[in-house]
C-alpha positions in Angstrom: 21.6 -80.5 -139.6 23.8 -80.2 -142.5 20.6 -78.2 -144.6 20.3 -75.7 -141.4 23.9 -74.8 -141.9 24.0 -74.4 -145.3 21.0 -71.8 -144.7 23.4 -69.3 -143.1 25.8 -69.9 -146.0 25.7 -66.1 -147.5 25.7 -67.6 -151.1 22.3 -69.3 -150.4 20.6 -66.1 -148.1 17.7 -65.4 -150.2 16.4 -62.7 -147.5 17.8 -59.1 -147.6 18.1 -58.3 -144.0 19.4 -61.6 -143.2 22.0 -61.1 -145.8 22.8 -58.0 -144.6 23.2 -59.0 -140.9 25.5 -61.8 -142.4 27.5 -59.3 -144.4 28.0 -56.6 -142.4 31.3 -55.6 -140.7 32.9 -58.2 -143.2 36.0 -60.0 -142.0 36.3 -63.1 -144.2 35.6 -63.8 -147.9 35.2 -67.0 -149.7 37.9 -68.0 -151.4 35.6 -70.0 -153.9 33.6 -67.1 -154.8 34.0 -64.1 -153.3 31.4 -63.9 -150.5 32.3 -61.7 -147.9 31.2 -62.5 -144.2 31.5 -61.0 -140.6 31.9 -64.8 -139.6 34.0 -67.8 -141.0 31.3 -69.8 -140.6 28.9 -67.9 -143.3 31.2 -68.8 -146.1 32.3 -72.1 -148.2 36.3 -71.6 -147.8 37.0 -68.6 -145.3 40.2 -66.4 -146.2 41.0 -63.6 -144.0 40.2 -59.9 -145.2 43.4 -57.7 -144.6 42.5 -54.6 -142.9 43.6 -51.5 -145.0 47.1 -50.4 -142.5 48.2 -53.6 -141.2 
């Protein structure tokens, strides 16, 4: 189970559409290096993006 997660972990997305399904609309990055995600769950250590007004 743990291998199937770490699949959808944006630093490990070998595939170019998957990544940019993963990637798109980007609302956390990963504090450990820098990944951006729509979802939490896609990086290592999630950390909020600010959004640009707020």
């Amino acid at each position: 189970m743990k291998g199937d997660r770490m699949q959808h972990m944006v630093c490990n997305v070998e595939d170019s559409q998957t990544l940019h399904c993963l990637t798109a609309n980007a609302t956390v990055s990963c504090a450990r290096c820098g990944a951006k995600a729509h979802s939490p769950s896609n990086v290592c250590d999630p950390v909020s993006l600010t959004i640009e007004g707020d």
